[in-house]
Biopython code that builds the backbone (N, CA, C, O; Angstrom):
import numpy as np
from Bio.PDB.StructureBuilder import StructureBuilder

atoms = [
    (1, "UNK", "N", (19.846, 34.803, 29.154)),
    (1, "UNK", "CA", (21.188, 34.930, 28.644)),
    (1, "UNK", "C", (21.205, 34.416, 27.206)),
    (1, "UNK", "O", (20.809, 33.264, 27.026)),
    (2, "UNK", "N", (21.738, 35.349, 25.859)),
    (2, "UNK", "CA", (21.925, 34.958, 24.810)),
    (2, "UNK", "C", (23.413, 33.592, 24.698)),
    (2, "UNK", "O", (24.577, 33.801, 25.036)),
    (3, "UNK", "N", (22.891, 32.383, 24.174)),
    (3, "UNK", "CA", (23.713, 31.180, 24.559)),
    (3, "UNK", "C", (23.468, 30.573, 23.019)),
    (3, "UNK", "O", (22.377, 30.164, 22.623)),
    (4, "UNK", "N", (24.982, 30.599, 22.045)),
    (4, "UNK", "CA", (24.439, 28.909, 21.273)),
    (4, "UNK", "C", (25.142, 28.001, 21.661)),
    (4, "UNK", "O", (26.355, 27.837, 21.790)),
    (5, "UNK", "N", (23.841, 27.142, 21.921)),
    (5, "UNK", "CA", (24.387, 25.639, 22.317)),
    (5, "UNK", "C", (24.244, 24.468, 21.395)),
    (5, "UNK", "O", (23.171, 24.111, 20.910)),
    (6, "UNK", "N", (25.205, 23.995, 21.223)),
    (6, "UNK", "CA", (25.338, 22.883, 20.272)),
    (6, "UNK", "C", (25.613, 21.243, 20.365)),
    (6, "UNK", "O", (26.612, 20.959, 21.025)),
    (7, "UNK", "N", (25.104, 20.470, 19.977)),
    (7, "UNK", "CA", (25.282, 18.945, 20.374)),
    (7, "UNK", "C", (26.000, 18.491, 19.636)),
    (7, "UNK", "O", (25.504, 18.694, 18.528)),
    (8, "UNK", "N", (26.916, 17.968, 19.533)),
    (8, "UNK", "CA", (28.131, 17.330, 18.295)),
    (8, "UNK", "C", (27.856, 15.467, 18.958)),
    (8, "UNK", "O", (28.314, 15.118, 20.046)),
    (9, "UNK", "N", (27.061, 14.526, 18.053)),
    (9, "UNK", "CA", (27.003, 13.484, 18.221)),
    (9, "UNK", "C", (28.552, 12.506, 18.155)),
    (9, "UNK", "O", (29.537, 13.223, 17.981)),
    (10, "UNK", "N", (28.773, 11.398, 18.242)),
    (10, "UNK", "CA", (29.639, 10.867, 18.041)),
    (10, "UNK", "C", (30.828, 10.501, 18.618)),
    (10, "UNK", "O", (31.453, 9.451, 18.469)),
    (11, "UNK", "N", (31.143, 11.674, 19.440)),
    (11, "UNK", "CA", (32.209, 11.507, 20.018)),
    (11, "UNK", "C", (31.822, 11.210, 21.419)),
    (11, "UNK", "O", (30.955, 11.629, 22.186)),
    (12, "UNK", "N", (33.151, 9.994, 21.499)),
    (12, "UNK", "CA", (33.019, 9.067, 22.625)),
    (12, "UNK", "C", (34.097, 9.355, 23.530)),
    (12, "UNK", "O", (35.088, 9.964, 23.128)),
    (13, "UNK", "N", (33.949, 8.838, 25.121)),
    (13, "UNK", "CA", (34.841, 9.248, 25.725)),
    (13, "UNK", "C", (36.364, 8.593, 25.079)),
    (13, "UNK", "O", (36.349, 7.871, 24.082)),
    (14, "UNK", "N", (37.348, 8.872, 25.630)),
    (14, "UNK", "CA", (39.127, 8.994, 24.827)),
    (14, "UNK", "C", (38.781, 8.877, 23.438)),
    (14, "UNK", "O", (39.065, 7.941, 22.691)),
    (15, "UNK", "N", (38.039, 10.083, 23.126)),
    (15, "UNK", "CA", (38.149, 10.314, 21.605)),
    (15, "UNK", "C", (38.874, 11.602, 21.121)),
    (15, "UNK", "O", (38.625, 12.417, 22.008)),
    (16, "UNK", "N", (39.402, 12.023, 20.471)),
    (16, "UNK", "CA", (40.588, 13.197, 20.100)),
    (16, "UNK", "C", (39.257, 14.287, 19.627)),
    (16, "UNK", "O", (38.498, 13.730, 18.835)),
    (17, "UNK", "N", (38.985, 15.263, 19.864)),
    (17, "UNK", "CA", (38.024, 16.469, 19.664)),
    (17, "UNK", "C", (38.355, 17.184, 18.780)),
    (17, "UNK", "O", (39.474, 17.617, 19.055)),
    (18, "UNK", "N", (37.998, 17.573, 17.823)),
    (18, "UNK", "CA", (38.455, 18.732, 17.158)),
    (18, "UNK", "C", (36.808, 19.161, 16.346)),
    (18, "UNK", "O", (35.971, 18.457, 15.781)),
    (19, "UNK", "N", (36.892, 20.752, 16.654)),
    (19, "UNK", "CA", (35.716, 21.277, 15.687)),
    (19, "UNK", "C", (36.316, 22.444, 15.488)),
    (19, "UNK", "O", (37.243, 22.882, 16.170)),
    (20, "UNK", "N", (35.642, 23.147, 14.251)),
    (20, "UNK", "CA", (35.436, 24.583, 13.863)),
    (20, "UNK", "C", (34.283, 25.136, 13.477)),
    (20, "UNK", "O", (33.193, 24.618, 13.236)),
    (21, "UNK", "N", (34.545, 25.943, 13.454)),
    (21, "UNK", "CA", (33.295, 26.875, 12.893)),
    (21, "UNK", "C", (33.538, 27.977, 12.295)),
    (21, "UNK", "O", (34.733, 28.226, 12.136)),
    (22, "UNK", "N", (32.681, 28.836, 11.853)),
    (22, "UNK", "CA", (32.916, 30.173, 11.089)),
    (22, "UNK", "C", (31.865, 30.953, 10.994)),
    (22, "UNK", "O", (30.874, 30.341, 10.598)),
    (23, "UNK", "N", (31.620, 32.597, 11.304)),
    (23, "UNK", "CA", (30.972, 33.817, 10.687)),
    (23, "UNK", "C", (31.091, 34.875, 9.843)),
    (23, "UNK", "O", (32.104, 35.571, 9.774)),
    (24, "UNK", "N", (30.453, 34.976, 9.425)),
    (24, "UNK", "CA", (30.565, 36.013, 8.598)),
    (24, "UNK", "C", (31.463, 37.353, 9.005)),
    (24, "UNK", "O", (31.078, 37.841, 10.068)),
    (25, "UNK", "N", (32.263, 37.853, 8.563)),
    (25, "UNK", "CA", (33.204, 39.042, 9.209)),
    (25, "UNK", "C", (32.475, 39.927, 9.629)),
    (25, "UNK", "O", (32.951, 40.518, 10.598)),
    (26, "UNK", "N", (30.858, 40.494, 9.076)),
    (26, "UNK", "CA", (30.078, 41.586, 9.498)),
    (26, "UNK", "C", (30.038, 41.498, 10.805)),
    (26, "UNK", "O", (30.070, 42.472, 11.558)),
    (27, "UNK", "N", (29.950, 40.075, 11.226)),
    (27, "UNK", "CA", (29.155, 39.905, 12.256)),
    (27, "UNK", "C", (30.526, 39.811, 13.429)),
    (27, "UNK", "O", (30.722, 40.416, 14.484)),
    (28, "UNK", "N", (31.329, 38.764, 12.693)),
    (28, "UNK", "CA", (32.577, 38.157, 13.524)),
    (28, "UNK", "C", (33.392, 39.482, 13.864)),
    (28, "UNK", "O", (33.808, 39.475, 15.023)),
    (29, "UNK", "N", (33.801, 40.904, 12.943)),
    (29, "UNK", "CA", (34.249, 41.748, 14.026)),
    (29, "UNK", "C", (33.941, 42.343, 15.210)),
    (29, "UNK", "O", (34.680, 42.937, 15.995)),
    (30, "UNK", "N", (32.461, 42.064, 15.270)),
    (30, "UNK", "CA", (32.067, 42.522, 16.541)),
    (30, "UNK", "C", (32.283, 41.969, 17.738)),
    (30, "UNK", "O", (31.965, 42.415, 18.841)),
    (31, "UNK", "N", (33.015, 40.656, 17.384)),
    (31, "UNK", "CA", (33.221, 39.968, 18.646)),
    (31, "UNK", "C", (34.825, 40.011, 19.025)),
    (31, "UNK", "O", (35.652, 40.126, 18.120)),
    (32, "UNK", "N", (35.217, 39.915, 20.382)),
    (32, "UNK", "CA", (36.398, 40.133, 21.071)),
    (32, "UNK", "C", (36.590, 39.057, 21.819)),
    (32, "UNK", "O", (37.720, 38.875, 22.273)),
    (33, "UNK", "N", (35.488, 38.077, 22.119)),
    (33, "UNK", "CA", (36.121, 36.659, 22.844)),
    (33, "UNK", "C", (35.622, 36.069, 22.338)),
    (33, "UNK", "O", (34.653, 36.469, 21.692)),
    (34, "UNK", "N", (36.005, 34.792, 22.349)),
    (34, "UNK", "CA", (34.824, 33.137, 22.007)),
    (34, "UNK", "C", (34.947, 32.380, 23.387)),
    (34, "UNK", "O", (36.047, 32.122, 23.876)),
    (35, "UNK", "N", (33.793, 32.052, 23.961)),
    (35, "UNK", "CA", (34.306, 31.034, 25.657)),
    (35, "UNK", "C", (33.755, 29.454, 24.606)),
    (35, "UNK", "O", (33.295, 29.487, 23.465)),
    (36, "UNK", "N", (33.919, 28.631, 25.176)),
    (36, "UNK", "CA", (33.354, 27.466, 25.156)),
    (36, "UNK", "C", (33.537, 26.650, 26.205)),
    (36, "UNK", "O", (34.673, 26.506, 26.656)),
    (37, "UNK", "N", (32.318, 25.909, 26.827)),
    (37, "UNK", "CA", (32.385, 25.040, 27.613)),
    (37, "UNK", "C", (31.649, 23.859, 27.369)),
    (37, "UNK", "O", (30.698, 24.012, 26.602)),
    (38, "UNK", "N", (31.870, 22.493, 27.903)),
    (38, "UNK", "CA", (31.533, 21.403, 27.758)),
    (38, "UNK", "C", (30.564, 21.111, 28.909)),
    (38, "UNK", "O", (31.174, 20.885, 29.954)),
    (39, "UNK", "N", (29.210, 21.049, 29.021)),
    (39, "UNK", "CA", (28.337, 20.630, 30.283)),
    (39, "UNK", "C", (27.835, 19.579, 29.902)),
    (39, "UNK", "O", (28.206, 18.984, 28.891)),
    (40, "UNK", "N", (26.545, 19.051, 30.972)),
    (40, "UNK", "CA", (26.281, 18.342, 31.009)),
    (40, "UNK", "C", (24.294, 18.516, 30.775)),
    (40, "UNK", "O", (23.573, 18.960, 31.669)),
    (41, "UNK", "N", (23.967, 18.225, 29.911)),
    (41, "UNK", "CA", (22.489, 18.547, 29.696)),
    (41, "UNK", "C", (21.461, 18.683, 30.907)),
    (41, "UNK", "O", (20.246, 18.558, 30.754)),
    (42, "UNK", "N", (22.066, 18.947, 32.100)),
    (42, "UNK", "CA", (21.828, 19.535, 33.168)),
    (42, "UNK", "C", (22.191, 21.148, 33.506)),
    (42, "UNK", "O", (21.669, 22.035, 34.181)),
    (43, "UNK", "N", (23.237, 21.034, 32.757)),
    (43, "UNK", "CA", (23.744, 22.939, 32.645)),
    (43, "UNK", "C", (25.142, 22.628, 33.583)),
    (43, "UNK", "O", (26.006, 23.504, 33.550)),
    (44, "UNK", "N", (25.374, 21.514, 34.348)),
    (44, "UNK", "CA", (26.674, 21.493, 35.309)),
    (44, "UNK", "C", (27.671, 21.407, 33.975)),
    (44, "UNK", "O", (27.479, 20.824, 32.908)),
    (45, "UNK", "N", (28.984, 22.323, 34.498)),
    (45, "UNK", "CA", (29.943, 22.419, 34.071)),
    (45, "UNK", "C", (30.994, 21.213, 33.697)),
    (45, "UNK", "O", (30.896, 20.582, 34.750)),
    (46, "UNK", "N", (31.871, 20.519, 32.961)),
    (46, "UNK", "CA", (32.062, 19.341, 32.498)),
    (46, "UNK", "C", (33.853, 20.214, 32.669)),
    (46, "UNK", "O", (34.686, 20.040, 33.559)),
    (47, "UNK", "N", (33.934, 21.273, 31.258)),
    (47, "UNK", "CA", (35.527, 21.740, 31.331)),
    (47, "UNK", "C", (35.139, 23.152, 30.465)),
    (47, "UNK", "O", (34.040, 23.534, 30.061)),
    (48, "UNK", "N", (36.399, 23.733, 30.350)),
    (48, "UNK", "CA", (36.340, 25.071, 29.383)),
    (48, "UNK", "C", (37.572, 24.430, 28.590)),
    (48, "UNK", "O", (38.624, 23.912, 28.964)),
    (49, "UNK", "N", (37.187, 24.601, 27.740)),
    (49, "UNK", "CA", (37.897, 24.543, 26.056)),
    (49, "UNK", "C", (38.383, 25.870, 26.157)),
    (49, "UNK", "O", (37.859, 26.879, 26.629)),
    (50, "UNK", "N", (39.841, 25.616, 25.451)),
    (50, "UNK", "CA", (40.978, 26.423, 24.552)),
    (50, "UNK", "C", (39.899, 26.664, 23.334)),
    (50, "UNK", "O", (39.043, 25.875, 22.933)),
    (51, "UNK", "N", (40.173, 27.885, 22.905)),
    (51, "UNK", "CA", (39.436, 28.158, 21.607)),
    (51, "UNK", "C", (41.014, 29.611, 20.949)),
    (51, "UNK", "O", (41.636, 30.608, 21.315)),
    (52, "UNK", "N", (40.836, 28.584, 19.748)),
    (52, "UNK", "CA", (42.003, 29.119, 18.948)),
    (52, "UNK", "C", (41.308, 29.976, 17.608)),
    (52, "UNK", "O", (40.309, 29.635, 16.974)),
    (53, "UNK", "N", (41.959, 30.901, 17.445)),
    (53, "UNK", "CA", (41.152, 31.771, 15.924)),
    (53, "UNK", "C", (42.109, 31.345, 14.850)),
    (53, "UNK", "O", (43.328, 31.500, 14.779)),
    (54, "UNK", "N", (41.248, 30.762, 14.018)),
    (54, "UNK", "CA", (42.425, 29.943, 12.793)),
    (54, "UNK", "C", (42.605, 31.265, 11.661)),
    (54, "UNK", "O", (43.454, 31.231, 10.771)),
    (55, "UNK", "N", (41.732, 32.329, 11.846)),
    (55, "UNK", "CA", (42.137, 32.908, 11.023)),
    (55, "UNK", "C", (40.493, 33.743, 9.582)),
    (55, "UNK", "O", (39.313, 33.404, 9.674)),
    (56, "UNK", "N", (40.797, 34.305, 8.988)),
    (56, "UNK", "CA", (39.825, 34.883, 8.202)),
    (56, "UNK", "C", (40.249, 34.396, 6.225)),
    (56, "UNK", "O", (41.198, 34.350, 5.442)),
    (57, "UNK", "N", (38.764, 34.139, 6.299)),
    (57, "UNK", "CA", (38.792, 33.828, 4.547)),
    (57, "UNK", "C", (38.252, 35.300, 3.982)),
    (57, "UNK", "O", (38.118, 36.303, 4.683)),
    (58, "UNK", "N", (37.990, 35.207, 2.645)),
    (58, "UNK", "CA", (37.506, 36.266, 2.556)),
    (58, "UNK", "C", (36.496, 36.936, 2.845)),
    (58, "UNK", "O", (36.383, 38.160, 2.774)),
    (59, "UNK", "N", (35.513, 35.968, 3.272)),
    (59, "UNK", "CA", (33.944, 36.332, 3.661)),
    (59, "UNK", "C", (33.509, 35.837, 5.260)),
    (59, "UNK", "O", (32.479, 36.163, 5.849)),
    (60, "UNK", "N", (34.795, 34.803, 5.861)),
    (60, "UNK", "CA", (34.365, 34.559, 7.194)),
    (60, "UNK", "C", (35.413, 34.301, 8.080)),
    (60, "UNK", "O", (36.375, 33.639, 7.692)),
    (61, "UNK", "N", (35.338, 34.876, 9.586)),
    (61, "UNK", "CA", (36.418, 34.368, 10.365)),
    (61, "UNK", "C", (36.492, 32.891, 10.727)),
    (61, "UNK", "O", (35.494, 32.227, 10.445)),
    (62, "UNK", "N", (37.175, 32.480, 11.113)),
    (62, "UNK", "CA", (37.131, 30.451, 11.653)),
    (62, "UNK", "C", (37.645, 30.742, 12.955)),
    (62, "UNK", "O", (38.210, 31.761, 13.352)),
    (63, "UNK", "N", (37.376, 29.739, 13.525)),
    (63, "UNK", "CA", (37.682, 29.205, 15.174)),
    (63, "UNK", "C", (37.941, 28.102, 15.290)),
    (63, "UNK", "O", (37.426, 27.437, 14.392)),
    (64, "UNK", "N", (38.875, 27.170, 16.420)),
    (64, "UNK", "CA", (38.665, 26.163, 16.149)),
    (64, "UNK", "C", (38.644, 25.624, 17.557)),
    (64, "UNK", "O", (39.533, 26.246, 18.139)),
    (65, "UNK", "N", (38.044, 24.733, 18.448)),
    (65, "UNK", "CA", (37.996, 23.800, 19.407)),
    (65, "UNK", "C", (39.140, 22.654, 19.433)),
    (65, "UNK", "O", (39.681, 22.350, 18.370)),
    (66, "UNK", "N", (39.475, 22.080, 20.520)),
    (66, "UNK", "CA", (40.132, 20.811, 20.511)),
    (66, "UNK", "C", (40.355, 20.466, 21.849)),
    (66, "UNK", "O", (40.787, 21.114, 22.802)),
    (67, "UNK", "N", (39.882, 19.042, 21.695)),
    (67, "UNK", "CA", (40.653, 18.058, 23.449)),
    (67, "UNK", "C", (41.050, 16.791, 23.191)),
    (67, "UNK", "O", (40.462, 15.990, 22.464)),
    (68, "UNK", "N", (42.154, 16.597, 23.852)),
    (68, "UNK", "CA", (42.957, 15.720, 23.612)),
    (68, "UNK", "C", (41.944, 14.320, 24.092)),
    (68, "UNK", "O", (40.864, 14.366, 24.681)),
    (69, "UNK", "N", (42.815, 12.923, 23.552)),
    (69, "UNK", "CA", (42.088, 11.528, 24.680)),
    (69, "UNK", "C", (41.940, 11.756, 25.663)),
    (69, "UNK", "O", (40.868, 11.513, 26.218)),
    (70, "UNK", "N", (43.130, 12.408, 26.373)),
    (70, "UNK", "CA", (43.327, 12.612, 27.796)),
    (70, "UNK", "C", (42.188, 13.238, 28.583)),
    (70, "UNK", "O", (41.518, 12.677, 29.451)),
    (71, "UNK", "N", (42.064, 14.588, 28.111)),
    (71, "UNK", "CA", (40.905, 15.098, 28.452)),
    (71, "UNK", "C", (39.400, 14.617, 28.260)),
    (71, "UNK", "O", (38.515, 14.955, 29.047)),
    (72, "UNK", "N", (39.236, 14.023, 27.455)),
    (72, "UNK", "CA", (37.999, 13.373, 26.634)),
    (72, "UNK", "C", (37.547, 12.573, 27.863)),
    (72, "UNK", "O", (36.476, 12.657, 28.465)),
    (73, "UNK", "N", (38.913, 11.545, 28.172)),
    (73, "UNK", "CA", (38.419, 9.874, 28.730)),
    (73, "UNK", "C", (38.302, 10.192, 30.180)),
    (73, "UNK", "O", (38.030, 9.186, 30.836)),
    (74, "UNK", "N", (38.482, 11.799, 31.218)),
    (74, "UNK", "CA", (37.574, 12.237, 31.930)),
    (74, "UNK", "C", (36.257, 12.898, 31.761)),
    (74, "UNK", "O", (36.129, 13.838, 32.545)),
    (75, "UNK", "N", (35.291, 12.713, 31.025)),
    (75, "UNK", "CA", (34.193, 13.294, 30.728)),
    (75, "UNK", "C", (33.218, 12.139, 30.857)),
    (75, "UNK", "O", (33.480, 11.019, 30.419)),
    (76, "UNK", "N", (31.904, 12.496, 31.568)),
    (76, "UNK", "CA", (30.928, 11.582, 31.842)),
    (76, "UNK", "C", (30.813, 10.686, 30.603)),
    (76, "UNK", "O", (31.222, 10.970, 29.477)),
    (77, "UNK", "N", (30.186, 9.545, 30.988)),
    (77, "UNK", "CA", (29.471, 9.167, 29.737)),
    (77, "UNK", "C", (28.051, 9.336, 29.646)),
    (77, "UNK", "O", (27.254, 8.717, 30.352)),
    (78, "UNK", "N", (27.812, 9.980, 28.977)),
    (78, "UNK", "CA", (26.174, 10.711, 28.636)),
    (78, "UNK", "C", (26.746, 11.681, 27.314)),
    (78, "UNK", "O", (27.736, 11.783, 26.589)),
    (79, "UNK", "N", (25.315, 12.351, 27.554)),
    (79, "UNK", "CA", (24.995, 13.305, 25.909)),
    (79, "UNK", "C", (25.587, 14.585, 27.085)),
    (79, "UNK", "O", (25.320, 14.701, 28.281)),
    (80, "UNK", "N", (26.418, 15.382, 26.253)),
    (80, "UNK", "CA", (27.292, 16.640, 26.878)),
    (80, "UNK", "C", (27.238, 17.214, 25.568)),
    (80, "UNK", "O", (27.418, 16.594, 24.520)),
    (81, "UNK", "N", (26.900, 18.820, 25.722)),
    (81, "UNK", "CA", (26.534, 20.102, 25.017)),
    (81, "UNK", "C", (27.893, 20.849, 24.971)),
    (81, "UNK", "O", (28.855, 20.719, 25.727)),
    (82, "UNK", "N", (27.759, 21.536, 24.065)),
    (82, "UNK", "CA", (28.866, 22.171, 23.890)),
    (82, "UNK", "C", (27.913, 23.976, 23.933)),
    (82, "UNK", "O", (26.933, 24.241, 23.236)),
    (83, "UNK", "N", (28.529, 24.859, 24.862)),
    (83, "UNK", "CA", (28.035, 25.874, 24.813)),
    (83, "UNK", "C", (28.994, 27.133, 24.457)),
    (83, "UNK", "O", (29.860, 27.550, 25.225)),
    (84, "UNK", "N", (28.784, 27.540, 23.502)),
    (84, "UNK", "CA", (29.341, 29.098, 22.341)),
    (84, "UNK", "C", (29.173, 30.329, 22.595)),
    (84, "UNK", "O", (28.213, 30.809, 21.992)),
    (85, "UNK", "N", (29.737, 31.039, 23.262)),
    (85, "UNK", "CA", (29.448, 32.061, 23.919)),
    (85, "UNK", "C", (30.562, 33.031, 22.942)),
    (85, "UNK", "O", (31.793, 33.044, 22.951)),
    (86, "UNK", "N", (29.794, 33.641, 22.301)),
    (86, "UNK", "CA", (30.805, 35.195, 21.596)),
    (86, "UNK", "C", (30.238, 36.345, 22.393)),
    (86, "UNK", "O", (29.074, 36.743, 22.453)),
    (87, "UNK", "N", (31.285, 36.771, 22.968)),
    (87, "UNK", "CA", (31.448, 38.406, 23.121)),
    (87, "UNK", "C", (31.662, 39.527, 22.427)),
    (87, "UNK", "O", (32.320, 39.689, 21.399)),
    (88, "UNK", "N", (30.942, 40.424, 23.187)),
    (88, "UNK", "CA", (31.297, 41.691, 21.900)),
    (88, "UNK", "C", (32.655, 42.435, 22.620)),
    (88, "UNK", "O", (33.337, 41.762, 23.393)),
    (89, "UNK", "N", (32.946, 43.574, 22.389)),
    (89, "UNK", "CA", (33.854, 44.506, 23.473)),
    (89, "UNK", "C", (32.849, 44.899, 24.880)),
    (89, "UNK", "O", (33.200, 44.848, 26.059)),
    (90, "UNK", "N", (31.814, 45.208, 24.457)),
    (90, "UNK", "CA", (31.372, 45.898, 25.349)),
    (90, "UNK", "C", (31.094, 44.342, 26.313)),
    (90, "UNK", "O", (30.630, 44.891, 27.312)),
    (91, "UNK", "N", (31.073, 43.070, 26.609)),
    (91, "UNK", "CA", (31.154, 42.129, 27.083)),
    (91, "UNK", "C", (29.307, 42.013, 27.220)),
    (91, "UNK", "O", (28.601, 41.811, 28.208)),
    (92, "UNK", "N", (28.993, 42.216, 25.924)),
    (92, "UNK", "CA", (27.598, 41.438, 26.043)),
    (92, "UNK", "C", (27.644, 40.269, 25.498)),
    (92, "UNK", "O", (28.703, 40.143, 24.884)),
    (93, "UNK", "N", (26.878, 39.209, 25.430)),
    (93, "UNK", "CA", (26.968, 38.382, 24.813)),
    (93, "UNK", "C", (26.026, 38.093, 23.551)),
    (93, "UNK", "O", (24.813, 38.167, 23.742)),
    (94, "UNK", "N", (26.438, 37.813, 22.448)),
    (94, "UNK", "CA", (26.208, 38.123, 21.145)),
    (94, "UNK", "C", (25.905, 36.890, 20.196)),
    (94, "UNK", "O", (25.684, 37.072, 18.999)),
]
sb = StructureBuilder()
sb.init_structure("model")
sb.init_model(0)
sb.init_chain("A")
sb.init_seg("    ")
for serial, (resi, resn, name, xyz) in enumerate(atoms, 1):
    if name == "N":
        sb.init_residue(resn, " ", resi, " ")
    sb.init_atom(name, np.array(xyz, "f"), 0.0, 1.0, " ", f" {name:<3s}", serial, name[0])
structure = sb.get_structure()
């Protein structure tokens, strides 16, 4: 399965989450979803993240992640992955 997975150091449990990111539009129209989920460097499931589209610059779309304390200060304490899953239409993963 095509997967990017990413480690964001730092954040501790009841800590306020926020990330973004961005692609290039060539690439970013081809996609029709963004999933994200929070596991556990075991691959077990932790939560699924809200993923919001902030919008397009001139050269790239943005996305953005977020979880509240609330949500945070249920999450193990260990190293937890963040996994990026873009879809295309045709629901491959990209």
């Amino acid at each position: 399965m095509n997967e990017i997975i990413e480690s964001l150091p730092g954040i501790k449990r009841g800590d306020t989450l926020k990330m973004s990111w961005s692609l290039p539009l060539d690439f970013a129209d081809l996609i029709s979803t963004v999933l994200v989920q929070i596991n556990q460097s075991n691959g077990d499931e932790i939560e699924d993240l809200t993923v919001a589209l902030v919008g397009d610059t001139e050269t790239h779309r943005v996305w953005s992640i977020s979880a509240t304390a609330i949500q945070t200060k249920t999450w193990p304490i260990k190293t937890l992955l963040f996994d990026i899953k873009h879809i295309a239409v045709d629901g491959s993963v990209i």
